[in-house]
N, C-alpha and C positions, 0 to 999 in steps of 0.2 A: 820725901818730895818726889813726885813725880816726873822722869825728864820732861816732858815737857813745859812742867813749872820751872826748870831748872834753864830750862830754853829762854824762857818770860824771864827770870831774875836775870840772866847775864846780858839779855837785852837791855834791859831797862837800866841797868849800869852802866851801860855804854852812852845809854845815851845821857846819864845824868852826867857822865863824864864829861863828854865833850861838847855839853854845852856851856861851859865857860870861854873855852878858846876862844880867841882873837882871831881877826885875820886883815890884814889891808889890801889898797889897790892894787889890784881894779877893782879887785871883792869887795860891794857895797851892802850886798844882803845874804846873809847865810841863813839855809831853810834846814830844817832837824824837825821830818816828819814823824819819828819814834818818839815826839811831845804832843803838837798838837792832833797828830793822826793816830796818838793812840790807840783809841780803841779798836781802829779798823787792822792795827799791824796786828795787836793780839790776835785780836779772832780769825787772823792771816795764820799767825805762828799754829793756834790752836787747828788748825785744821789740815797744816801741815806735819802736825803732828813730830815725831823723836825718834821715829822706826828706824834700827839701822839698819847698813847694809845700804842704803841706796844712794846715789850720785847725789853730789853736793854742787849746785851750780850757780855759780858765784860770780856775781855781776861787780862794777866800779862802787859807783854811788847814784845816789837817785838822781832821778832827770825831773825836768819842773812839768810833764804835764804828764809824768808818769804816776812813780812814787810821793815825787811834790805835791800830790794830791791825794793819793789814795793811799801812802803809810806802806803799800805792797811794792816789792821790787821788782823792775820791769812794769808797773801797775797800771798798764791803761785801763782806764774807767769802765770800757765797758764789759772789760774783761772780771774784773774785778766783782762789777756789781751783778752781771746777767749770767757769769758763767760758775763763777765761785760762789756767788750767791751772798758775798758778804754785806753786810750791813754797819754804819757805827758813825758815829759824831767824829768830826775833821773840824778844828777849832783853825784861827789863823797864824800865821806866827807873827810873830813880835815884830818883827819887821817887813811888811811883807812890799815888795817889789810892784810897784805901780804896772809894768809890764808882764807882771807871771802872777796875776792873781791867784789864788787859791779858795776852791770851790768846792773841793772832796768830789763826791759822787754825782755831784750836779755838773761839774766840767764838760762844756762843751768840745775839747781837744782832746785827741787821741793821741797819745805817744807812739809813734812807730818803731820802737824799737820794742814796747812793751807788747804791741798789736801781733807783732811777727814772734815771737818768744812764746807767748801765751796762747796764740791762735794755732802756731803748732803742736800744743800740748794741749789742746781742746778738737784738731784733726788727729789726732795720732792716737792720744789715749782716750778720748770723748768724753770722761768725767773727771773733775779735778779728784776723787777721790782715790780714780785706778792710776792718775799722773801722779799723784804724791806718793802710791805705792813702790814708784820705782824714784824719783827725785825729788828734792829741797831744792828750794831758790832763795838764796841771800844775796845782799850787798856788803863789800867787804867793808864800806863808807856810811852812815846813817846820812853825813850832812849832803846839800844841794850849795852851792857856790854860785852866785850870781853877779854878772858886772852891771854896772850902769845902762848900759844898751840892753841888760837882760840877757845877752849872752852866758851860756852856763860855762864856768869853769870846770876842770876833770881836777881833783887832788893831785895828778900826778903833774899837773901845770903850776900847781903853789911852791912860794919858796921852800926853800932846807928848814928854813927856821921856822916856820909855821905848818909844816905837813911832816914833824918828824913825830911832837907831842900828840899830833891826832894820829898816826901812823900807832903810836905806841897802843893807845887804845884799842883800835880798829882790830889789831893784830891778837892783844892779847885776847880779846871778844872771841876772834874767827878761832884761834886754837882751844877757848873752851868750848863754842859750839861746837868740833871737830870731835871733842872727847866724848862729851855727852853723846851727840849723835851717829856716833863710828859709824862716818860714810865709809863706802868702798872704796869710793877717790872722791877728788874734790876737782870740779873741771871748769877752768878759769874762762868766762864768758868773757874773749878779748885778751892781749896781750898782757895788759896792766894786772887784772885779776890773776892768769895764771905766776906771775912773777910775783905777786902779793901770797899766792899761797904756796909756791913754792917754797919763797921762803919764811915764811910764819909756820904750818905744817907739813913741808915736802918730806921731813924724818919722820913722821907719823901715819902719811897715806900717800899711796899717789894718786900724783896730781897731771891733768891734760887740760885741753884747750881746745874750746871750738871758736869761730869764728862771730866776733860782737854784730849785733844786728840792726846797729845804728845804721840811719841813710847816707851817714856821711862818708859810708864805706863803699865802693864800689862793688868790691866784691859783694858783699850786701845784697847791696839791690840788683844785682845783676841771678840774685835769687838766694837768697837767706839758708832759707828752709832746706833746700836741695843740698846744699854745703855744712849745715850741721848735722845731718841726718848722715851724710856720709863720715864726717866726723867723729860722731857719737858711735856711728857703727865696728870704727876701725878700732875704739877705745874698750872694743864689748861692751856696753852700756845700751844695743836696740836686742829686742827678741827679735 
């Protein structure tokens, strides 16, 4: 098998995985784009290819007008569709939240965290296929967590008792993509991801952190780009 098939089956386990779990309030509706957004995550994976050797950049979990829609992490839409080029059927879920429609590639919302993530890796390296030459982008999380108001949850806000069983998974996922894909490091976009692969595989690679590119971050928006870039530099990870 080809790693990258190897990439596709351990997906696809994770996510048959933890789609049973439970979860209660506030959490009213849980999104698990690696079902209905299959096929746009595949031909995500595929064209992100297995090469090692290159930085592994490892976000929480999907955001509802990112990945919650387009199956890709960090995924704003139009990143996704005009830059990557991807194409693929985005079905609904099962539940889906009166407030967070889900629309795939027709969503008229831009994720801004996925906007700044991915519009840096379309200035800097101009084609996704010289950007994946040097990194991978996963989520260490498949599901999306939504309250009542639509507010998103982060897994690191759920209780002990319901974020330990999906932890269990999440984890053992991230250290066989680690194996398969023998990044040089694995670099935790955000505080949460880097402590998730520290310790899942901090004995197998090292592991760093840049700065998450949510707007809810000040530093952030006080300029994103400018702050990972010096990040990424200090980690050897820019030419």
């Amino acid at each position: 098998m080809k790693p990258v098939d190897k990439i596709i089956e351990v997906v696809s386990d994770l996510s048959a995985a933890v789609e049973p779990l439970s979860f209660g309030a506030p959490v009213t509706n849980v999104y698990n784009p690696l079902a209905y957004a299959w096929s746009l995550h595949e031909a995500y994976l595929r064209i992100q290819g297995a090469a090692p050797g290159r930085a592994l950049l490892l976000g929480m979990n999907p955001g509802p007008w990112g990945m919650g829609q387009t199956g890709v992490p960090f995924g704003e839409v139009g990143h996704v569709r005009d830059w990557m080029g991807l194409q693929g059927e985005v079905k609904r879920p099962d539940q889906e939240h009166p407030k967070r429609p889900v629309h795939g590639l027709d969503c008229s919302r831009s994720e801004v965290s996925g906007r700044r993530l991915w519009g840096w890796a379309k200035r800097r390296y101009n084609t996704p296929e010289v950007f994946f030459e040097r990194f991978a982008v996963w989520n260490h999380c498949p599901l999306a967590f939504l309250e009542e108001t639509g507010r998103n949850r982060t897994p690191d806000k759920l209780p002990v008792r319901e974020r330990e069983p999906l932890m269990r998974h999440c984890d053992a996922a991230l250290k066989n993509l680690v194996q398969i894909m023998e990044p040089s490091m694995v670099v935790g976009v955000g505080v949460w991801a880097e402590s998730c692969a520290k310790r899942v595989v901090g004995d197998l690679v090292p592991v760093g952190r840049v700065l998450h590119p949510s707007p809810a971050s000040p530093a952030a928006n006080r300029g994103w780009e400018e702050a990972a870039e010096r990040q990424l530099a200090a980690l050897g990870l820019l030419d």
